[in-house]
ROGUBA-126744 format. One line per field, with one value per residue: x, y, z of N, C-alpha, C in turn; residue number from 1. Coordinates in pm, 1 decimal, always signed. Layout:
<sites>
neast (X,...)
nnorth (Y,...)
nup (Z,...)
caeast (X,...)
canorth (Y,...)
caup (Z,...)
ceast (X,...)
cnorth (Y,...)
cup (Z,...)
domi (NUM,...)
</sites>
This chain:
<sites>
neast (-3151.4,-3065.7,-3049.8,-2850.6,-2645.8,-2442.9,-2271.4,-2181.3,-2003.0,-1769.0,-1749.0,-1612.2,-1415.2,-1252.5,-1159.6,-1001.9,-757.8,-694.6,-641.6,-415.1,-34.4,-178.6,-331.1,-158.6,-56.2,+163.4,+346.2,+447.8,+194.7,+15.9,-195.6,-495.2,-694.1,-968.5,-1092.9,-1420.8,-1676.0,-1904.2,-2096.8,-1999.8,-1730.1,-1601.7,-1440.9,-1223.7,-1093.0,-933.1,-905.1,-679.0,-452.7,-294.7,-103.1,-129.3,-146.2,+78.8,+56.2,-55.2,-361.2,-574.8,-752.8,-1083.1,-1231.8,-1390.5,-1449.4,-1306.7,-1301.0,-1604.3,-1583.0,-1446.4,-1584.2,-1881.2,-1824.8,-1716.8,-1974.0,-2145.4,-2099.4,-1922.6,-1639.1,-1338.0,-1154.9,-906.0,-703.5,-438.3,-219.1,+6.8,-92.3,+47.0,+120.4,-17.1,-57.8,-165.9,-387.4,-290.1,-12.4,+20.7,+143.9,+96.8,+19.7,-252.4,-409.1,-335.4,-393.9,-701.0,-708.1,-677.6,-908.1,-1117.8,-1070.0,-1194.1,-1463.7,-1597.3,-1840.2,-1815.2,-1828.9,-1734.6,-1639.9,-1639.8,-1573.2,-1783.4,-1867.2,-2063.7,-2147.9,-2300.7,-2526.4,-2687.5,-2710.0,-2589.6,-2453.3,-2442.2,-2278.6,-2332.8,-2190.5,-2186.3,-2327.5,-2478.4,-2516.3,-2859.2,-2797.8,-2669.3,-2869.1,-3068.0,-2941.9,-2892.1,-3141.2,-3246.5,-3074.2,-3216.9,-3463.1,-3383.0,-3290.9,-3485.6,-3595.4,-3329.0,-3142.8,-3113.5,-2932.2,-2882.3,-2636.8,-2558.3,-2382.7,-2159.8,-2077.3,-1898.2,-1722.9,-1464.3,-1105.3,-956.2,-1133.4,-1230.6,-1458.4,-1481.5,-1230.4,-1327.3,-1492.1,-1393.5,-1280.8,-1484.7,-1622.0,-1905.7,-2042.7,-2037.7,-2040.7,-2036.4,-2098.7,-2005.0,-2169.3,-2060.2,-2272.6,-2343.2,-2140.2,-1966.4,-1912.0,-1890.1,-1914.0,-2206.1,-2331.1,-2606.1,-2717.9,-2458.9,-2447.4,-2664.7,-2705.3,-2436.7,-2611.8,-2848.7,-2733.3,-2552.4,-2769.4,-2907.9,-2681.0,-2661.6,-2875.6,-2899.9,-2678.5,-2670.9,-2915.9,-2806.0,-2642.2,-2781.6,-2909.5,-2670.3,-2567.3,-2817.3,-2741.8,-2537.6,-2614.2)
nnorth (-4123.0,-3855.4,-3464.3,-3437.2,-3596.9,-3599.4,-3365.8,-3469.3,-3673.7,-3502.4,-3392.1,-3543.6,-3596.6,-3346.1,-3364.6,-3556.1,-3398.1,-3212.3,-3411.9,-3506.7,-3638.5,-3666.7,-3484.8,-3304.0,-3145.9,-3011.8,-2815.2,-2547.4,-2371.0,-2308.0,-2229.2,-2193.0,-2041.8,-1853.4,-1601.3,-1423.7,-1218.4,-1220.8,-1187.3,-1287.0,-1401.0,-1698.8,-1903.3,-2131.9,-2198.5,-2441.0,-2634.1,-2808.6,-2976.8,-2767.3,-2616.6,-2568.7,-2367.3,-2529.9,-2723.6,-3017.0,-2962.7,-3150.5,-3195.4,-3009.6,-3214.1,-3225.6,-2951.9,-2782.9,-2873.1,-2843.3,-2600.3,-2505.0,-2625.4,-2487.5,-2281.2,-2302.6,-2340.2,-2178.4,-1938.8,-1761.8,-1580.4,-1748.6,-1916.4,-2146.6,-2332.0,-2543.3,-2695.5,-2789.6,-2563.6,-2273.7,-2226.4,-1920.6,-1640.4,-1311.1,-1165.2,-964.9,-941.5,-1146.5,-1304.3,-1460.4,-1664.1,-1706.8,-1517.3,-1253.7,-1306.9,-1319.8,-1038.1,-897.1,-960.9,-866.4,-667.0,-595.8,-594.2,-793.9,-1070.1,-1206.0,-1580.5,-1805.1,-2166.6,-2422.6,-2735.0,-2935.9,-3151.4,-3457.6,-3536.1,-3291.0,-3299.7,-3137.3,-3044.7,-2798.1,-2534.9,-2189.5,-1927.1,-1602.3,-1375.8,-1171.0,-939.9,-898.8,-781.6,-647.3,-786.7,-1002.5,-1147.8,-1155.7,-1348.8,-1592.3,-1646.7,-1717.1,-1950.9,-2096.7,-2136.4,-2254.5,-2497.6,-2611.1,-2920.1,-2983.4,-3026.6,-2704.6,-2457.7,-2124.8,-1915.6,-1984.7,-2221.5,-2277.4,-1963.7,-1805.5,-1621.5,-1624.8,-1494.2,-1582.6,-1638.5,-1664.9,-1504.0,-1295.4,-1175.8,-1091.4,-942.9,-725.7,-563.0,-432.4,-591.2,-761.5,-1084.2,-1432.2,-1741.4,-2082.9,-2414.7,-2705.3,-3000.9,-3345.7,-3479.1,-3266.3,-3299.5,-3479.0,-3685.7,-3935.1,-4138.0,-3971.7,-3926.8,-3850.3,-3626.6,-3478.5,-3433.3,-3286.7,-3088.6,-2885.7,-2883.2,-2727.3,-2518.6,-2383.7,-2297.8,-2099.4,-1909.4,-1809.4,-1681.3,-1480.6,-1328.5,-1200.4,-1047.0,-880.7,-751.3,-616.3,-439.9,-300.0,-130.2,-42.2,+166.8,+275.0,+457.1)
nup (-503.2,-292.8,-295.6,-112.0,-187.4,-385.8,-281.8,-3.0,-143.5,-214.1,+17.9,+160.5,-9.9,-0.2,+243.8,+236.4,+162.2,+352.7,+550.8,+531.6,+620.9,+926.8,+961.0,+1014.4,+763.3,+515.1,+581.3,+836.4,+944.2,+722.7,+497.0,+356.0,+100.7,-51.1,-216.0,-322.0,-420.1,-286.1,+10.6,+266.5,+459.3,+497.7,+737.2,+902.8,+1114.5,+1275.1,+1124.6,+1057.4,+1243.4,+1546.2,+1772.4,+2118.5,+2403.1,+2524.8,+2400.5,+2175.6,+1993.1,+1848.6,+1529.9,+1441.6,+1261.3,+910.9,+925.5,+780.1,+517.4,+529.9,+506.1,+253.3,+53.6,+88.7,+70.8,-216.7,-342.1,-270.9,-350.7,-180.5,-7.4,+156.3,+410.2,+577.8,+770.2,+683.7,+759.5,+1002.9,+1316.5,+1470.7,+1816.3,+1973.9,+2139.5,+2212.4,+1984.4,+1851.1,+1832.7,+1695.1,+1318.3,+1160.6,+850.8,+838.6,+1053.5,+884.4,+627.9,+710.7,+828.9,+579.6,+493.7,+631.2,+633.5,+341.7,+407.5,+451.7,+612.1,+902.9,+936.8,+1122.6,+1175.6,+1366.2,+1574.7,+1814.9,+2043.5,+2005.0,+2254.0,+2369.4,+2320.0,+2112.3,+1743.8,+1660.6,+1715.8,+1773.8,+1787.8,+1941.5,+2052.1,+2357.7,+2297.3,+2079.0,+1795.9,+1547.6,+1321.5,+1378.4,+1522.2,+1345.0,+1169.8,+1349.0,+1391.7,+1128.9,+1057.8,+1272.7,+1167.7,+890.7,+965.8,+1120.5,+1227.0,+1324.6,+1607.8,+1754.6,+1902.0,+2006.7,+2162.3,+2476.3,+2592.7,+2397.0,+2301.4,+2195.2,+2321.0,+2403.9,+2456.2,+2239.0,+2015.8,+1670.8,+1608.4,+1797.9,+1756.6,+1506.2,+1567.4,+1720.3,+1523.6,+1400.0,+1259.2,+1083.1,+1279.4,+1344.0,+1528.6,+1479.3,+1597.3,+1482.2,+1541.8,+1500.0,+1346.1,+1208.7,+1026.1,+981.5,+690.8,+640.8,+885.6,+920.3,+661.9,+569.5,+680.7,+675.2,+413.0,+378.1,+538.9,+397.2,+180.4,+261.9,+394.1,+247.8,+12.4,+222.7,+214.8,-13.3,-40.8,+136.5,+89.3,-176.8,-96.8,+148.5,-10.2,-199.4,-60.6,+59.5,-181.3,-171.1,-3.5,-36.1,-292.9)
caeast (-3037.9,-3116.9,-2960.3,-2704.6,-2490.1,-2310.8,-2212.0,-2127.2,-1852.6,-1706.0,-1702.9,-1509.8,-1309.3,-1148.4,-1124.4,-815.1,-622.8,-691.2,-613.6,-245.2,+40.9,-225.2,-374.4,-41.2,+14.4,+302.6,+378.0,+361.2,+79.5,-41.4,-358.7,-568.9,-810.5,-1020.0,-1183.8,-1520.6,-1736.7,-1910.3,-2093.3,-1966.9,-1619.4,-1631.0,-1334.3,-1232.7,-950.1,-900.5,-880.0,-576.5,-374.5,-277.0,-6.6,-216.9,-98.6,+206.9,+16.1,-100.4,-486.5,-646.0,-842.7,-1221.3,-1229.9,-1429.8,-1425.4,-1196.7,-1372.9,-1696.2,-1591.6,-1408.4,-1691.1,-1961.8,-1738.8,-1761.9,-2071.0,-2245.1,-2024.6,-1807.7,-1509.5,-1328.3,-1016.8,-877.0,-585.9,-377.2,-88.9,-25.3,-100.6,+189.8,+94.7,+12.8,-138.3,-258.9,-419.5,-195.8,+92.0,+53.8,+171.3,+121.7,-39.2,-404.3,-448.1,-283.1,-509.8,-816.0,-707.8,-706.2,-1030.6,-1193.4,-1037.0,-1258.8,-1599.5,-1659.6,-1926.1,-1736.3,-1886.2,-1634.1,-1681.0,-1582.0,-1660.0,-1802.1,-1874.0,-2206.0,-2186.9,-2380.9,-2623.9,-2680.5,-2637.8,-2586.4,-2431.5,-2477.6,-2239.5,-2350.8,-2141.7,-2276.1,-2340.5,-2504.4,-2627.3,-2937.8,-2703.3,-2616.2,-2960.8,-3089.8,-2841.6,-2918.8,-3302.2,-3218.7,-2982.2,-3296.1,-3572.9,-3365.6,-3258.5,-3593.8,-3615.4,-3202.6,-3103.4,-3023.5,-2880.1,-2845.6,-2604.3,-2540.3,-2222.6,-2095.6,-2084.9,-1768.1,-1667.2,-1348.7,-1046.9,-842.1,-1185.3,-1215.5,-1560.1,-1413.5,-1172.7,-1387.5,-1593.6,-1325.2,-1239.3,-1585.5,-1699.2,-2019.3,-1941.4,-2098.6,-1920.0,-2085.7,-2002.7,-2121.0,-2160.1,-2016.4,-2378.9,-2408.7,-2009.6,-1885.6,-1952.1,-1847.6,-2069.2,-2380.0,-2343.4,-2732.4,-2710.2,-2383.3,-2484.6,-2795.1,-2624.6,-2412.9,-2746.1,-2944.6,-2650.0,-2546.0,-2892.2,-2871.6,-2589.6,-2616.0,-2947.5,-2864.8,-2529.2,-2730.9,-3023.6,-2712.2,-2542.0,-2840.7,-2912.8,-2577.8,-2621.5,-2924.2,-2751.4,-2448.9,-2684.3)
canorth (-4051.2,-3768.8,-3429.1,-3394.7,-3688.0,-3513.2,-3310.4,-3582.5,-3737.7,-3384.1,-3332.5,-3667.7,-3605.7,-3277.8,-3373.1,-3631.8,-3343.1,-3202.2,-3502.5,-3568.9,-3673.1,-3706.4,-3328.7,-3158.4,-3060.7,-3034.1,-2677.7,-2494.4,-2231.3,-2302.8,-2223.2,-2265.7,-1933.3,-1823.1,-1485.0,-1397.1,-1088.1,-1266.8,-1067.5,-1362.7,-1455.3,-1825.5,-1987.7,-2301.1,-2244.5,-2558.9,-2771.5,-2905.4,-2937.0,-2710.7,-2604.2,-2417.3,-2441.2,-2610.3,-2920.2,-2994.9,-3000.7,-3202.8,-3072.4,-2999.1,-3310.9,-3213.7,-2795.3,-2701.5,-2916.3,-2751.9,-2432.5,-2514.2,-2667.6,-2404.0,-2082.0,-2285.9,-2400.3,-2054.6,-1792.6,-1702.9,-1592.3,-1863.1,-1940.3,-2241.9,-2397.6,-2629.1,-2698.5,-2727.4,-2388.0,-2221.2,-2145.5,-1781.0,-1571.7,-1220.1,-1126.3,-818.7,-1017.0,-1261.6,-1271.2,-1560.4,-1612.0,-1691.9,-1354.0,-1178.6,-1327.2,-1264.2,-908.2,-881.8,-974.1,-821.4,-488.9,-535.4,-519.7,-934.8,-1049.7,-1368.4,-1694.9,-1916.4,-2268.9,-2533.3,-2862.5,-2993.7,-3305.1,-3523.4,-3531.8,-3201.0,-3354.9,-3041.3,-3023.5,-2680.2,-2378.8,-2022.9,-1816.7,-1435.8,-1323.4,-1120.3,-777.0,-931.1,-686.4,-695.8,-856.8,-1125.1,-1218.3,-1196.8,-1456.3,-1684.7,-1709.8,-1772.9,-2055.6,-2193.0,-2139.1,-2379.5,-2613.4,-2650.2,-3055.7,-3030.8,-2953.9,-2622.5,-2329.3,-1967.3,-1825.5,-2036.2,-2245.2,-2257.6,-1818.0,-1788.1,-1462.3,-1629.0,-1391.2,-1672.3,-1672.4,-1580.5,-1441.0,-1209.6,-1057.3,-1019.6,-813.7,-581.9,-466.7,-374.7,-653.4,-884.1,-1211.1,-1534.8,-1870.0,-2202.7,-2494.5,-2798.2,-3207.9,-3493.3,-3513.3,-3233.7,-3280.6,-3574.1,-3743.6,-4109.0,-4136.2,-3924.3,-3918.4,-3804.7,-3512.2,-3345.8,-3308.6,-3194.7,-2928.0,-2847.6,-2780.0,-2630.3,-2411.8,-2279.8,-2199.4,-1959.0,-1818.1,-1739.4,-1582.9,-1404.6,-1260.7,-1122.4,-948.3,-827.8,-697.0,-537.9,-364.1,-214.0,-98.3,+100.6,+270.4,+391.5,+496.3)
caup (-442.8,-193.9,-307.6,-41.4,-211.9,-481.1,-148.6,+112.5,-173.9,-244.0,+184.1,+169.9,-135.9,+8.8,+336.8,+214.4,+140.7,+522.0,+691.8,+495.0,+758.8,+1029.7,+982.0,+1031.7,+624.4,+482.4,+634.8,+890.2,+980.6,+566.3,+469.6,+211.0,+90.7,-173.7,-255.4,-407.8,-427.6,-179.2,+123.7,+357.6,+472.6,+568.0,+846.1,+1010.3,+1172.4,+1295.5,+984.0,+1076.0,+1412.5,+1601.5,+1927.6,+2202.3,+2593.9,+2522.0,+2365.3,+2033.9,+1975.6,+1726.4,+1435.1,+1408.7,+1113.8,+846.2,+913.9,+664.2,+372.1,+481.3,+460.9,+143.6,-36.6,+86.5,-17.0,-406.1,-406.5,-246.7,-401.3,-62.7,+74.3,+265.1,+503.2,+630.4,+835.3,+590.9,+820.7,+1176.0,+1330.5,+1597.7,+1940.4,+2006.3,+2278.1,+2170.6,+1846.4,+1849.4,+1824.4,+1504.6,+1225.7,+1069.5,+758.9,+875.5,+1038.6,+727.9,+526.7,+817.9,+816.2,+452.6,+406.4,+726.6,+561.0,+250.3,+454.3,+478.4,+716.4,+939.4,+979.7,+1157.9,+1175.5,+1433.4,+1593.2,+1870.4,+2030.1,+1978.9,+2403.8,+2430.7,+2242.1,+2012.8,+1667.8,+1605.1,+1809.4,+1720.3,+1902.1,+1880.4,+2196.2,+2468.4,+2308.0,+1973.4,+1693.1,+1456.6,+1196.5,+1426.2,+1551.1,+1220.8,+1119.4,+1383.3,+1354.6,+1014.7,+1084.7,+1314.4,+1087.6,+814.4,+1078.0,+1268.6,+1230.6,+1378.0,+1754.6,+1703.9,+2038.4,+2054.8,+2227.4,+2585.7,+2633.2,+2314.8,+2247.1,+2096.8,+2426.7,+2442.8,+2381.7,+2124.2,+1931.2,+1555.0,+1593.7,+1909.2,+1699.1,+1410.1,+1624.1,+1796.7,+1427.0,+1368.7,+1133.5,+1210.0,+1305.8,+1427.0,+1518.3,+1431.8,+1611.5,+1408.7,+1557.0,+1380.2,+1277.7,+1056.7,+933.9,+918.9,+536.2,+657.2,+956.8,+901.9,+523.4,+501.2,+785.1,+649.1,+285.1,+421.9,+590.3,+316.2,+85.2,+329.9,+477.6,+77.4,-2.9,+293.0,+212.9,-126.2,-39.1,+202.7,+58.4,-209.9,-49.9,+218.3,-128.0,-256.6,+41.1,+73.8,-321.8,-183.6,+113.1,-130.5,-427.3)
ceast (-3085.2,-2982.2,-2830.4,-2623.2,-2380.8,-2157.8,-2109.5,-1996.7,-1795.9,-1634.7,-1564.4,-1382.5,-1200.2,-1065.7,-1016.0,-710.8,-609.8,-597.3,-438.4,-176.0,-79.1,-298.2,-274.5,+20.1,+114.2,+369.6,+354.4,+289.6,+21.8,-140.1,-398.3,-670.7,-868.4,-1123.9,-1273.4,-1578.6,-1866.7,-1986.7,-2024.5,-1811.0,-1647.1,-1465.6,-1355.9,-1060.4,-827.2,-915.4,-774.5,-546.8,-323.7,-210.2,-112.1,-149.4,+7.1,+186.1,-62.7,-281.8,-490.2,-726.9,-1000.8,-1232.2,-1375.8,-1524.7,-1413.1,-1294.4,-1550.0,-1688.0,-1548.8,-1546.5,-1818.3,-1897.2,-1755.1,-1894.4,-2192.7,-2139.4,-1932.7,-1708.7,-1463.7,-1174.9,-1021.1,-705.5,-585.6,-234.8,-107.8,-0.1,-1.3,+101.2,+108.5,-48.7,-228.7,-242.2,-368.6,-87.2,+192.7,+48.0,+197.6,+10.7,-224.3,-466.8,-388.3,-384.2,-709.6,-835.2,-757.4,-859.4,-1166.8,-1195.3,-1166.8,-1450.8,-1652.0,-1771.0,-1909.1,-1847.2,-1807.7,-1669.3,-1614.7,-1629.8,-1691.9,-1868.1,-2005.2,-2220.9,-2268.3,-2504.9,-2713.8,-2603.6,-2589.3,-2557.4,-2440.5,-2424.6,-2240.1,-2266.0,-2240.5,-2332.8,-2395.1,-2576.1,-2735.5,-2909.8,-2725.0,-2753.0,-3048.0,-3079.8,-2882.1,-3062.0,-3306.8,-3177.6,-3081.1,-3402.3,-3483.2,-3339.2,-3337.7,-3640.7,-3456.5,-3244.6,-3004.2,-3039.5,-2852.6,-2761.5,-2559.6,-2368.9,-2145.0,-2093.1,-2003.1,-1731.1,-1546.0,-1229.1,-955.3,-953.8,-1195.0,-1322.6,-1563.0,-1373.1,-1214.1,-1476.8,-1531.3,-1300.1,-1403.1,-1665.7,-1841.7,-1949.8,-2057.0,-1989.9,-2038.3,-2023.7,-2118.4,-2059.2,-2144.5,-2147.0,-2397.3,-2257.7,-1927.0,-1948.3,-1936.0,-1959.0,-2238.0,-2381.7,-2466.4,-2746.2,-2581.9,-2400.7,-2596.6,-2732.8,-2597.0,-2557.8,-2779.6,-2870.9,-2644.5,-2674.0,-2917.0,-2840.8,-2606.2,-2764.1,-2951.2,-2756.7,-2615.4,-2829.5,-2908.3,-2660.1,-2622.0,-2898.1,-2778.6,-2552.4,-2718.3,-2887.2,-2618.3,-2534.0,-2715.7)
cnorth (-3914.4,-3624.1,-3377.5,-3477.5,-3678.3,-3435.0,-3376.9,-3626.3,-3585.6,-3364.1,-3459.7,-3684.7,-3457.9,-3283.1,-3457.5,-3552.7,-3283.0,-3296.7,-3529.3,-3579.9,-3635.7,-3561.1,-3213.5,-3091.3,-3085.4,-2934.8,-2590.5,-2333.9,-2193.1,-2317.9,-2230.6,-2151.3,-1889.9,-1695.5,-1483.9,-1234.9,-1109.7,-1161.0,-1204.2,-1455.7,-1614.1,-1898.1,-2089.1,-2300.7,-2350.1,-2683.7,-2835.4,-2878.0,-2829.0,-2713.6,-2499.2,-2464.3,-2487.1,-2741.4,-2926.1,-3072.2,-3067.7,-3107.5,-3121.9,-3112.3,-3236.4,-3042.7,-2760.4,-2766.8,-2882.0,-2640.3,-2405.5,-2526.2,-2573.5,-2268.5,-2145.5,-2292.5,-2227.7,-1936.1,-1697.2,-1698.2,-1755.5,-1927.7,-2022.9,-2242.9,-2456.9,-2685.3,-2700.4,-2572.5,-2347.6,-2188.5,-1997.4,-1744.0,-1474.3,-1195.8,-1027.1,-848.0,-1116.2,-1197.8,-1337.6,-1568.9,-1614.6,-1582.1,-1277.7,-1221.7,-1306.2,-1094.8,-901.7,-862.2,-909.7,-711.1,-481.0,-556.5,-719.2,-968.7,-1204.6,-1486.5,-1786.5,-2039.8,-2372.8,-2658.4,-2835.6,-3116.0,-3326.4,-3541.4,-3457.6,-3250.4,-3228.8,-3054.2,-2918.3,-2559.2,-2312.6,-1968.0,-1659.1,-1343.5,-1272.4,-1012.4,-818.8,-791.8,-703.5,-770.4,-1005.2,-1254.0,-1247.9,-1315.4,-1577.8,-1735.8,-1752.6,-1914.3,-2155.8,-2193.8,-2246.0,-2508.1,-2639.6,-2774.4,-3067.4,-2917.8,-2800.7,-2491.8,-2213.8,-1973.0,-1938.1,-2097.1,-2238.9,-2108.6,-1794.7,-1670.3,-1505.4,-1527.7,-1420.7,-1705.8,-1612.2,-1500.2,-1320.5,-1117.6,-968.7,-857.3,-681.4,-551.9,-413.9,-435.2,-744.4,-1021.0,-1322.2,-1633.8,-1994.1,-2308.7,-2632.9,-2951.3,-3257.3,-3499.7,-3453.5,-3190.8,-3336.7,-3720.8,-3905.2,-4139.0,-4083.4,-3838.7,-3812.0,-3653.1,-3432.5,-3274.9,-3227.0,-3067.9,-2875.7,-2757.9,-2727.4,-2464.3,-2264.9,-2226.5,-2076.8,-1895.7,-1759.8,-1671.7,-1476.1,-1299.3,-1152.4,-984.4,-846.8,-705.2,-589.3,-418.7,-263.0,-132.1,+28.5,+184.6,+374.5,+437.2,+628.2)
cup (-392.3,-253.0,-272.3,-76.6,-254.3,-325.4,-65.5,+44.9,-199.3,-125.2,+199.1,+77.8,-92.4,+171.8,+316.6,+232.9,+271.9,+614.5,+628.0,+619.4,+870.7,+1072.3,+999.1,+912.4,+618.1,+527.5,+747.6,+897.2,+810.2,+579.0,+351.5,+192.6,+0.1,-189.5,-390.1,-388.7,-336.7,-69.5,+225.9,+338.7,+600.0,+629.2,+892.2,+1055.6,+1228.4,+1211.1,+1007.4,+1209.9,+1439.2,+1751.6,+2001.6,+2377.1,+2585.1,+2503.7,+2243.7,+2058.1,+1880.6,+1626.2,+1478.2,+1268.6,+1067.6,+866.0,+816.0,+499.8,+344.4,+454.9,+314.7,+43.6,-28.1,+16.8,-159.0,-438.8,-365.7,-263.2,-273.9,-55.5,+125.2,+349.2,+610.4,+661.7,+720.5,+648.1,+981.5,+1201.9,+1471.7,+1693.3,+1908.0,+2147.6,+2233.5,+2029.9,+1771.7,+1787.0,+1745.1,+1397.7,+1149.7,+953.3,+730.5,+932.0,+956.4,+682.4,+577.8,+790.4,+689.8,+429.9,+522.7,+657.4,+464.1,+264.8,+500.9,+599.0,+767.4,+987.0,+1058.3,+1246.8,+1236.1,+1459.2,+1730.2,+1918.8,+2045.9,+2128.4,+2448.7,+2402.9,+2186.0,+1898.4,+1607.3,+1713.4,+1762.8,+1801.6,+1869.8,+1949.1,+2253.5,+2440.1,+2115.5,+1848.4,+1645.6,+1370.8,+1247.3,+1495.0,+1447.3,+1152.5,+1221.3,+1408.8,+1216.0,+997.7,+1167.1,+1280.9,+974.8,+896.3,+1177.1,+1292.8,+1337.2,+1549.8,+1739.5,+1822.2,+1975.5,+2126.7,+2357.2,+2619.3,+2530.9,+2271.2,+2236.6,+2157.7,+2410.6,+2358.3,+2193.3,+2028.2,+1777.0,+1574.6,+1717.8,+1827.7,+1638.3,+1469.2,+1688.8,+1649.3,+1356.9,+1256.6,+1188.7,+1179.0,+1348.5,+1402.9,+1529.3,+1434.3,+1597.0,+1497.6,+1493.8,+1271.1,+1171.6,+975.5,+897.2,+820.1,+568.9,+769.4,+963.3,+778.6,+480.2,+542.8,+671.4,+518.3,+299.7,+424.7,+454.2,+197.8,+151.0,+393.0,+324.8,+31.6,+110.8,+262.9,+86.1,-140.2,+33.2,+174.7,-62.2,-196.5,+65.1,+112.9,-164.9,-188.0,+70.3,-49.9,-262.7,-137.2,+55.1,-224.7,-364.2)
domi (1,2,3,4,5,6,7,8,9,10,11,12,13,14,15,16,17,18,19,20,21,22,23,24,25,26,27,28,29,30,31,32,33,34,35,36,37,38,39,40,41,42,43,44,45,46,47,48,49,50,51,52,53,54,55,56,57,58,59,60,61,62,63,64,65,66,67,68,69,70,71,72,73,74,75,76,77,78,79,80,81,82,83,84,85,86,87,88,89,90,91,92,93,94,95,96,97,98,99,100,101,102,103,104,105,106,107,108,109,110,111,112,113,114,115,116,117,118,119,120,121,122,123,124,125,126,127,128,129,130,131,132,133,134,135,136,137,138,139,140,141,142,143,144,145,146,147,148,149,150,151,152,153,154,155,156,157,158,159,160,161,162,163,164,165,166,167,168,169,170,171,172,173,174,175,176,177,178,179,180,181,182,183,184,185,186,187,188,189,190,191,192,193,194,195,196,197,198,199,200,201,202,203,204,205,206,207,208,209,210,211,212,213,214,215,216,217,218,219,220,221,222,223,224,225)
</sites>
C-alpha cells in the first residue's frame, strides 16, 4: 500500500459530505472553517455550487475535501463553501459569511492559498497563479510547489494567474496579505479516478506546508525579537 491511501479514502470520505443534495448543502452561502496557529490560510471556494452571471456554476469536486483534509493533516487554517454560494459582484459589497470569515482571518496575518479546479483539457496538472506584480513570498512559494512536483505538469503564472477581479487570491492581495491560487486537475484531486495522483498530492502538498509554515513562523519570531 503506497502512502497516499490512508489519504485518497479520507479525500473520498469527506467529499460525501460536499456533494449532499447535488453540492448545494443544506444552506445557503454555509461554510465550513477551521483555525490553527498555522502560518497558512487554506480556501476552496468553490466546494459547492454556486450563482455567478445569473446561472449556477458547478463545484470544483474534490476542493473543499482537499483543503479540509490538508488544513488537519498540516496544521492550517482553512475555509470552504458548504452551501450554495449567492451571486455577488464587488468585494466591497459582501457580506456573506465566507468573506467574514476571509476577513477574519486575513486580519490575523494568514498567508492565502486558494484552491480550485481545472480541467484535464489544458493538459496541466498544476497552476500557480502569482498575478502580475508577484512578490518574493510568492515566487518563493511557487518554485517550491515545482521543485516537489517536478515528475507532475506543473505552470507558473500564464493563463491560469488568478488577475481576475472575483478572485480570492486578488483580494487577498489588495488587503496586503500574500496570496497564491492553485488550480489543481482531476489528476491530482479526484480520489475515485486518479486514486494514486491525489493522495500523492495530498502527502507531498502537507509536507510542504507544514515545513514551510514553520520556518515562515520562525522567521517572523526573529524579526519581532
Amino acid at each position: 500500500m503506497f502512502p497516499g491511501m490512508d489519504l485518497t479514502r479520507d479525500l473520498r470520505m469527506l467529499e460525501t459530505s460536499f456533494s449532499r443534495n447535488f453540492y448545494n448543502g443544506d444552506t445557503l452561502d454555509a461554510i465550513r472553517q477551521s483555525k490553527s496557529d498555522g502560518y497558512f490560510l487554506l480556501t476552496a471556494p468553490h466546494a459547492t455550487n454556486r450563482w455567478s452571471e445569473e446561472r449556477r456554476k458547478f463545484a470544483d469536486q474534490y476542493t473543499g475535501a482537499m483543503v479540509q483534509l490538508l488544513g488537519a493533516t498540516a496544521g492550517q487554517s482553512w475555509l470552504t463553501s458548504d452551501g450554495i454560494s449567492s451571486a455577488w459582484t464587488y468585494w466591497d459589497e459582501r457580506s456573506d459569511p465566507f468573506k467574514l470569515a476571509l476577513d477574519d482571518m486575513l486580519d490575523e496575518g494568514r498567508y492565502l492559498i486558494n484552491v480550485v479546479g481545472v480541467g484535464a483539457r489544458y493538459g496541466v496538472d498544476i497552476y500557480v497563479g502569482i498575478g502580475n506584480d508577484p512578490r518574493e513570498e510568492e515566487l518563493e512559494m511557487a518554485e517550491l510547489i515545482e521543485d516537489t512536483f517536478g515528475d507532475f505538469n506543473v505552470v507558473t503564472g500564464g493563463q491560469f494567474n488568478a488577475v481576475g477581479p472575483k478572485s480570492v487570491r486578488t483580494y487577498a492581495r489588495s488587503t496586503g496579505s500574500g496570496a497564491i491560487q492553485l488550480e489543481l486537475a482531476p489528476r491530482m484531486r479526484d480520489a475515485v479516478e486518479h486514486p494514486d495522483t491525489a493522495g500523492e498530492f495530498v502527502l507531498r502538498f502537507g509536507e510542504l506546508l507544514t515545513t514551510r509554515s514553520a520556518r515562515c513562523m520562525a522567521r517572523e519570531e526573529t524579526v519581532l525579537a
